[in-house]
C-alpha positions as CSV (number, residue, x, y, z in Angstrom):
1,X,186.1,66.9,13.8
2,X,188.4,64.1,15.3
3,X,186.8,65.1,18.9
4,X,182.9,65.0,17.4
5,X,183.8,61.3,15.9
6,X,185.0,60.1,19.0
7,X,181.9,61.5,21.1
8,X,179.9,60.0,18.8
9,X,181.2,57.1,19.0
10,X,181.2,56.9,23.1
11,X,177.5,57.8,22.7
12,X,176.6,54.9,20.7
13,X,178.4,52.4,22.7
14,X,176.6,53.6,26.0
15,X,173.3,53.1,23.9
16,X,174.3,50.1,22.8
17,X,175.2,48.7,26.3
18,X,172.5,50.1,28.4
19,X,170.3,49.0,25.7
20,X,171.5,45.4,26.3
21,X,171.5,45.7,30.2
22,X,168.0,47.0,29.4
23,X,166.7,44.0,27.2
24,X,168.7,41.3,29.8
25,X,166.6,42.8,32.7
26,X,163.6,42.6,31.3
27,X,164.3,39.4,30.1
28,X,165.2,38.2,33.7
29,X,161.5,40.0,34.7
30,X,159.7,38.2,31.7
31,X,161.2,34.5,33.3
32,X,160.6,35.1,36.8
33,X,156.8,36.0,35.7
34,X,156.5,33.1,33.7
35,X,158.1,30.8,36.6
36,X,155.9,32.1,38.9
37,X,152.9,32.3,37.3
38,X,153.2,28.7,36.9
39,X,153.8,28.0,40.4
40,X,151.0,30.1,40.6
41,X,148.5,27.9,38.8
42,X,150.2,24.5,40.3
43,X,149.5,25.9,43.9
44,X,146.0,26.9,42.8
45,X,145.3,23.5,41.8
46,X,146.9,22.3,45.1
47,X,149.6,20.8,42.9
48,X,152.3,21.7,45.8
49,X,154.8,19.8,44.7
50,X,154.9,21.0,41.1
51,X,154.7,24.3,42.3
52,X,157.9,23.9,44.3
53,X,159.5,22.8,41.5
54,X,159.1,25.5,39.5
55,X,160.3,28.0,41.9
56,X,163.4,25.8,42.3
57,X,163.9,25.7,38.3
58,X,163.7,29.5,38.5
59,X,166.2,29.9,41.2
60,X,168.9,27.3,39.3
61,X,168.2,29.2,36.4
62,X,168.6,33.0,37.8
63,X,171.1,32.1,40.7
64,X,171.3,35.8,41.3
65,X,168.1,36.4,41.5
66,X,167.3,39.9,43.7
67,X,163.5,38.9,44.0
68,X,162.9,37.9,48.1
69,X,159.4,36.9,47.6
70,X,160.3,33.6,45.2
71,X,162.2,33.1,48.2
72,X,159.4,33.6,50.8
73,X,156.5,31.5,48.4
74,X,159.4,28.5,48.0
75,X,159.8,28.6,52.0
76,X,155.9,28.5,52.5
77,X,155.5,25.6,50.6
78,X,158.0,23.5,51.7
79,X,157.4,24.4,55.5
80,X,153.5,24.7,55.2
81,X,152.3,22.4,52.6
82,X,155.0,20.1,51.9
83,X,156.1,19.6,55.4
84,X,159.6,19.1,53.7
85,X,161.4,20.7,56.8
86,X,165.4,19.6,55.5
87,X,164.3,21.7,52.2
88,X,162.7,24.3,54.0
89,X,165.4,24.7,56.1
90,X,167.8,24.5,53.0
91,X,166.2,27.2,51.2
92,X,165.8,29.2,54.4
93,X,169.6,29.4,54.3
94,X,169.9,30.1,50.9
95,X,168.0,33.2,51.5
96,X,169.9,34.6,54.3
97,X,173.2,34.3,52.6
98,X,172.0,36.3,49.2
99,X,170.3,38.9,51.7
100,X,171.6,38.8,54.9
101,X,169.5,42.4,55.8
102,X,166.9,41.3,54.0
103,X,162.9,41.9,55.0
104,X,162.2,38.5,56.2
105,X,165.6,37.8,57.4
106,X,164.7,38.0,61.1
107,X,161.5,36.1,60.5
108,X,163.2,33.0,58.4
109,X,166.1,33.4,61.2
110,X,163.7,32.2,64.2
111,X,162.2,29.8,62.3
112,X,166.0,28.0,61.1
113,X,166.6,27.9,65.3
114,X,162.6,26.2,65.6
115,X,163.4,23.6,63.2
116,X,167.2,22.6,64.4
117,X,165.6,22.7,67.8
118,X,163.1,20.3,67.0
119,X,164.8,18.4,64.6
120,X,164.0,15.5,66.4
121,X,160.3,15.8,66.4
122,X,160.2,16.4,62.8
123,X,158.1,12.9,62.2
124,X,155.4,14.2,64.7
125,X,155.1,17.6,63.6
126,X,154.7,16.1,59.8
127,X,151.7,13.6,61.1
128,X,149.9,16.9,62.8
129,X,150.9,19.7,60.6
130,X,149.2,17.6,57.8
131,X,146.0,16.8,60.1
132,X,145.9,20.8,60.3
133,X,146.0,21.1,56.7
134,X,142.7,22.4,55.7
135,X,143.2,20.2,52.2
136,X,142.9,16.9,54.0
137,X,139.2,15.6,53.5
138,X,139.4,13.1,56.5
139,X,136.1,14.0,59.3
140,X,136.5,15.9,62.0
141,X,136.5,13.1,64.6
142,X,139.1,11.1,62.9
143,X,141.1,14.3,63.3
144,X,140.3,14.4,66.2
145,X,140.9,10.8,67.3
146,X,144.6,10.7,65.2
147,X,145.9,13.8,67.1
148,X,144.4,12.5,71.0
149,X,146.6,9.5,69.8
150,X,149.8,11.1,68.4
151,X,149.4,13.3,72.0
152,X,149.1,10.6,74.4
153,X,152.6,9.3,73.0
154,X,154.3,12.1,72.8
155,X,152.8,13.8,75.7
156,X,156.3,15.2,76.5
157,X,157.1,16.4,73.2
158,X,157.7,20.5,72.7
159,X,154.7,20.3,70.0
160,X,152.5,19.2,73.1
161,X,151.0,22.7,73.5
162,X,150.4,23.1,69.9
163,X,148.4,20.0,70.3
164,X,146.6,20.8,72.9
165,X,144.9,23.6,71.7
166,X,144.6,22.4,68.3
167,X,141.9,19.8,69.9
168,X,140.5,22.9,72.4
169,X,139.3,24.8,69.4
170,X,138.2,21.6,67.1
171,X,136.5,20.4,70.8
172,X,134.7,23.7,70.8
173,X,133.8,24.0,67.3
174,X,132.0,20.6,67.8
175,X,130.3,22.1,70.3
176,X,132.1,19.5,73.2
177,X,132.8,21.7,75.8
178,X,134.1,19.6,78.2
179,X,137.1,17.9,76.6
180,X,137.8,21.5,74.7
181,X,138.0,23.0,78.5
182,X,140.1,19.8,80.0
183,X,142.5,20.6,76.7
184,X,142.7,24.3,76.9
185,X,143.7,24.0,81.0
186,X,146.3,21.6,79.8
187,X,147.8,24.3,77.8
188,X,147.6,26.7,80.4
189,X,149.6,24.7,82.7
190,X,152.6,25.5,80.0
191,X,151.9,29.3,81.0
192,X,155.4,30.4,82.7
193,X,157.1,27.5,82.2
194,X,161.0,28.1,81.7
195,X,160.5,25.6,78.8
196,X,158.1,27.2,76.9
197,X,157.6,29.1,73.9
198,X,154.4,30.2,74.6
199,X,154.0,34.5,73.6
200,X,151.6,36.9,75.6
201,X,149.6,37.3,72.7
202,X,149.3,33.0,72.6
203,X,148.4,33.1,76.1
204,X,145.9,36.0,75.8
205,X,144.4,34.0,73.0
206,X,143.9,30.7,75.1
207,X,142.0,32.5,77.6
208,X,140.1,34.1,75.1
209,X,138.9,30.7,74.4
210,X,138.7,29.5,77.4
211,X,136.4,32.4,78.5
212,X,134.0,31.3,75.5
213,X,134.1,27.8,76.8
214,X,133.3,29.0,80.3
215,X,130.5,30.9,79.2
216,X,129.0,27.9,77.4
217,X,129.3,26.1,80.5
218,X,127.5,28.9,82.6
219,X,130.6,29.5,84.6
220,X,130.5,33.6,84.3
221,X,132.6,34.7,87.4
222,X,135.7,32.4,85.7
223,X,135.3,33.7,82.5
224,X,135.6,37.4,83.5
225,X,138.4,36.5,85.9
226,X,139.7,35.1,82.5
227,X,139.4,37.8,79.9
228,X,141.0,39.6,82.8
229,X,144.0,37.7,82.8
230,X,144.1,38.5,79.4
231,X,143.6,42.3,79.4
232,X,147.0,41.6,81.8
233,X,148.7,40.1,78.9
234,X,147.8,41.7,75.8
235,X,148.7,45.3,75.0
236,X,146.6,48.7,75.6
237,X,144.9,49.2,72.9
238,X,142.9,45.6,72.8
239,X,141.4,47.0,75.8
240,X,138.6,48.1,73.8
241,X,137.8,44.8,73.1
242,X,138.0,43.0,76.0
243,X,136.4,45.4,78.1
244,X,133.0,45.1,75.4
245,X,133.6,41.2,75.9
246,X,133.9,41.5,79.3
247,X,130.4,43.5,79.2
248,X,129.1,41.0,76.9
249,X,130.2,38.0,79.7
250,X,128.1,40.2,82.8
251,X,124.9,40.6,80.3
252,X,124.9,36.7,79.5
253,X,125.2,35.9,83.3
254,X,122.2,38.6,84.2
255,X,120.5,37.4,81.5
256,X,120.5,33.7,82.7
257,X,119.6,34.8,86.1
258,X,116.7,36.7,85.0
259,X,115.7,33.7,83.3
260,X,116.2,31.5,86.1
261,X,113.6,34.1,87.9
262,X,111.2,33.9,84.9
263,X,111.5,30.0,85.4
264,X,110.8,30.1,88.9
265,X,108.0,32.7,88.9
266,X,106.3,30.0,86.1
267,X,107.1,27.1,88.7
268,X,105.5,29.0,91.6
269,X,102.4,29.7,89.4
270,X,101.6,26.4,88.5
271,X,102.4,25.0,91.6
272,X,99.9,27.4,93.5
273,X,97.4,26.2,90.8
274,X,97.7,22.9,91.3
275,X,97.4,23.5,95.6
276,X,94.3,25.5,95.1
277,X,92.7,22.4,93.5
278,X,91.7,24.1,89.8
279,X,90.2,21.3,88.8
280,X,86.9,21.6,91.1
281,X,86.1,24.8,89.1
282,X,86.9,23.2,85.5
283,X,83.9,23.5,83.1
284,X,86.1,21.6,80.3
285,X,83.1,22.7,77.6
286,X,83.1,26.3,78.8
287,X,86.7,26.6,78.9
288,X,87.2,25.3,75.4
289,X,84.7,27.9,73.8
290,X,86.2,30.4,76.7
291,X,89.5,29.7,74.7
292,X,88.9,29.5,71.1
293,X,89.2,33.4,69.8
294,X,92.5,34.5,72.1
295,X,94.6,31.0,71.1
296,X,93.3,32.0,67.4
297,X,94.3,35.5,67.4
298,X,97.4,34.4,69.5
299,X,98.4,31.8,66.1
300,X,97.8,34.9,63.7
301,X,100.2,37.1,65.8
302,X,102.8,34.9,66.4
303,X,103.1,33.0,63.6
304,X,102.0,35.3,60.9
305,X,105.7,37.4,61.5
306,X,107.4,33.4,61.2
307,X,106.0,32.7,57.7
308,X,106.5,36.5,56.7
309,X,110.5,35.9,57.3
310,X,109.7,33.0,55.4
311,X,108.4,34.2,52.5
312,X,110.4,37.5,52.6
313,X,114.1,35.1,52.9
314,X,115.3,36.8,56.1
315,X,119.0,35.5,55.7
316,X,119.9,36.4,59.1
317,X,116.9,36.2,61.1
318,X,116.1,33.1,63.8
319,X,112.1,32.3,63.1
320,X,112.1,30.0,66.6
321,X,111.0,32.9,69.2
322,X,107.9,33.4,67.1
323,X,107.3,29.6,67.5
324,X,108.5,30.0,71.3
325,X,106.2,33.1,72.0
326,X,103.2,30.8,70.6
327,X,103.9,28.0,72.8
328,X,104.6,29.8,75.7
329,X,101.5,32.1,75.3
330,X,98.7,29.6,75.1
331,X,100.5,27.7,78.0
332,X,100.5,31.1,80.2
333,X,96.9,32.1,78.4
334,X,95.1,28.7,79.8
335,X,97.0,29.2,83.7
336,X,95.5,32.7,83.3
337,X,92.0,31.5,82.3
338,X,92.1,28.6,85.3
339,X,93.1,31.5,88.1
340,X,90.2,33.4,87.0
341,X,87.8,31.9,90.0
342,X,90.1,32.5,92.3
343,X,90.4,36.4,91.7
344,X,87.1,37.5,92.8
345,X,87.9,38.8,95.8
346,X,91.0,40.9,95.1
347,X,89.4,42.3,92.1
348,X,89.8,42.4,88.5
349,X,92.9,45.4,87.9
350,X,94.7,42.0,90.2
351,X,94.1,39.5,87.6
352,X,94.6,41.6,84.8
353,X,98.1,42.6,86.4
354,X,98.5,38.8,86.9
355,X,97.7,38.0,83.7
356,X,100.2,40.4,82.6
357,X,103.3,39.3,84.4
358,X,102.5,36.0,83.2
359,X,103.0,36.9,79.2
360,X,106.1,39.2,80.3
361,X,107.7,35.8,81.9
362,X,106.6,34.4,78.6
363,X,107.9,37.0,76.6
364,X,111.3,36.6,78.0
365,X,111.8,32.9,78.2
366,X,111.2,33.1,74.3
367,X,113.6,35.5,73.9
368,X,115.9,34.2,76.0
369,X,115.7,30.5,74.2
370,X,115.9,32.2,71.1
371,X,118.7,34.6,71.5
372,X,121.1,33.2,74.7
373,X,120.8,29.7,74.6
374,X,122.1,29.2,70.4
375,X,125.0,27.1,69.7
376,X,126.4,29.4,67.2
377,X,129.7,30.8,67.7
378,X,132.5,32.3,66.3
379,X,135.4,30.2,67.1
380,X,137.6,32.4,69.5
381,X,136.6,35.9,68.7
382,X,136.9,38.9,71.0
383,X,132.8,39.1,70.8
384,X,131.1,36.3,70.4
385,X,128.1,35.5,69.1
386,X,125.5,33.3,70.4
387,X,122.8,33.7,67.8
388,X,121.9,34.9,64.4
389,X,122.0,38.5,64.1
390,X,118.8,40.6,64.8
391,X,117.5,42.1,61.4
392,X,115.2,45.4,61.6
393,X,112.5,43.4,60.2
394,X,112.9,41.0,63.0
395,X,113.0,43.3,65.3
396,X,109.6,45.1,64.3
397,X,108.0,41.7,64.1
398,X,109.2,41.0,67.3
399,X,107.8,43.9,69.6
400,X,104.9,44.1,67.4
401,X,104.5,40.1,68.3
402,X,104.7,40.9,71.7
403,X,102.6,43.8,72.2
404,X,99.9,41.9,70.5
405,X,100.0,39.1,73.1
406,X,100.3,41.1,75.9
407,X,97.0,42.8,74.6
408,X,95.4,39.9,73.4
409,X,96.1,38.6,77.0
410,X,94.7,41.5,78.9
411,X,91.8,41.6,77.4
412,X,90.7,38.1,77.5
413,X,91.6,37.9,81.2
414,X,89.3,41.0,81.6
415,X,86.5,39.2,79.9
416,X,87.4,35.8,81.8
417,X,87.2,38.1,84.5
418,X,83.3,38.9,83.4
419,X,82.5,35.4,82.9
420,X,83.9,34.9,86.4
421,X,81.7,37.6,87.9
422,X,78.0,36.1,86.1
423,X,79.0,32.3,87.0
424,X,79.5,33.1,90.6
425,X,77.4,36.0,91.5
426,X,80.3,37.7,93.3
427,X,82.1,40.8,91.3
428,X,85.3,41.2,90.3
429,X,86.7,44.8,90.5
């Protein structure tokens, strides 16, 4: 009986205690929710400093705490937001001695030997760190203009690099080309330098960039030679990638040599007009009426697709090679009509071929204004993109469009052709 009391008895107490280590942990949980949820709404409301606090209040108060990512948000805030680097640093610290194995131990290590290391620059990295900070609501080209000045001062200074490219990509972004190139070479002169810090993977990202900027400036053969030089540094499987840039590079350069062709087949056209003297055949009434049905049905099928992306909101669809197409047609329609006099001898299947290649170099230059020539970009991605995506609607309207004019074209050419034949008694065919 004595032996059943005292079991008992050992039962109870163990409930008792584990009870109580149960309630104190969930106690501990209930406060470290709390705490952070707070610092939770204070960072929401870009309250930074408020949310630090509170994560400090929760460490004094739960100096034991076995939660890493308190640590981790504390660190980000001070390091990130604050730009507090001596509390950073402080609270870095603190988290290596309660977990010396711990999961960002390796990563808060590197960044305690960046900070002592730099401990000197501290003032400059606080001015540009907070000139990154997406929160401040100063313009772009006061940004721009604060960090050119912090640079040119401290053009020695470890940060340098960081600098550099910092104004490469906002350069870019702005669409200045130039001073984002002249920056981004600056920070390729730190490649290989004993002094630097630069990683494979920050190189291979600067030449990334630089290869978009290249490309914008028409420079093809140094932007491959570039995304090559990446490929070098990166690791094997981003070769995917950079092999469909790479791709995407060669079509850009073909396609602006095809449009230089298109351009110089338009020059040669009009310049052999203007030799043979057009004007001596001109009939400015005849011409007008000649004129009047092909530039209307020309207006219906090239800017009836424009104002049905209107009306249907195309999100993603670019209205201006409609507007090109329609330009470029009547332009190439009227050169077409004026040659007419001239093809009586070499027959009428010659002009209509003529009048042909004329709306294909038409064609193209629409597309190519449309589609290659853009300013949009993606700032630094593996593919970029140099206009608004292509939607299937587009796309129909687009060939359709085109197949319209080239018909349209042909078949007033043929009857220009006719009206050729009667006016001079020769025959076209």
């Amino acid at each position: 009986m004595k032996k059943l009391l005292a079991s008992l008895l050992m039962i109870i107490m163990a409930f008792v205690t584990f009870s109580g280590v149960g309630m104190a942990q969930g106690s501990s949980e209930d406060v470290v929710r709390d705490y952070s949820n707070k610092s939770n709404q204070y960072f929401a409301a870009k309250d930074y400093l408020q949310a630090a606090i509170k994560l400090e209040e929760l460490l004094a108060k739960e100096p034991d705490l076995n939660n890493e990512m308190v640590y981790k948000q504390l660190t980000h805030i001070y390091d990130d937001y604050l730009f507090d680097f001596e509390k950073a640093l402080h609270v870095y610290e603190q988290y290596l001695s309660h977990f010396p194995s711990g999961i960002f131990s390796s990563e808060f290590q590197d960044r305690i030997t960046y900070l002592k290391e730099r401990r000197s620059e501290w003032p400059i990295m606080q001015r540009f760190r907070s000139i990154q900070l997406e929160d401040d609501h100063r313009s772009t080209q006061d940004k721009l203009e604060e960090v050119e000045a912090i640079l040119s001062q401290h053009e020695d200074a470890e940060l340098a690099p960081d600098m550099h490219i910092f104004l490469a990509n906002k350069y870019f972004e702005a669409a200045n080309y130039q001073e984002a190139r002249e920056h981004v070479e600056q920070y390729m002169d730190y490649f290989g330098k004993a002094s630097s810090s630069l990683s494979s993977e920050d190189q291979a990202s600067a030449l990334q960039l630089y290869a978009d900027i290249l490309v914008k400036q028409h420079r093809y053969s140094k932007a491959i030679w570039a995304v090559d030089q990446a490929i070098t540094l990166n690791d094997s499987g981003e070769d995917f990638n950079y092999t469909l840039k790479k791709s995407g590079i060669i079509k850009q350069r073909n396609m602006l040599y095809a449009f230089v062709a298109a351009l110089l087949y338009a020059f040669v056209v009009v310049i052999s007009l203007i030799s043979l003297r057009f004007w001596r055949h001109v009939h400015f009434h005849s011409h007008a009426r000649q004129l009047v049905r092909p530039l209307q049905l020309l207006a219906v099928v090239t800017l009836g697709p424009m104002f049905t992306l209107i009306i249907k909101r195309e999100p993603q669809t670019n209205i201006q090679f409609f507007c090109w197409l329609f330009g470029l047609s009547v332009v190439f329609l009227i050169v077409t009509k004026l040659f007419a006099p001239y093809f009586v001898k070499s027959g009428r299947v010659a002009y209509i071929a003529m009048s042909g290649l004329n709306l294909a170099a038409a064609s193209f230059m629409a597309y190519y204004f449309t589609i290659y020539s853009g300013r949009r970009t993606r700032i630094n991605a593996l593919i970029e993109v140099y206009a608004d995506p292509l939607t299937r609607l587009f796309l129909w309207l687009m060939w359709g469009s085109v197949i319209a004019v080239l018909i349209i074209n042909a078949s007033s050419s043929y009857v220009f052709s006719k009206k050729t034949n009667g006016s001079s008694g020769g025959s076209i065919r």
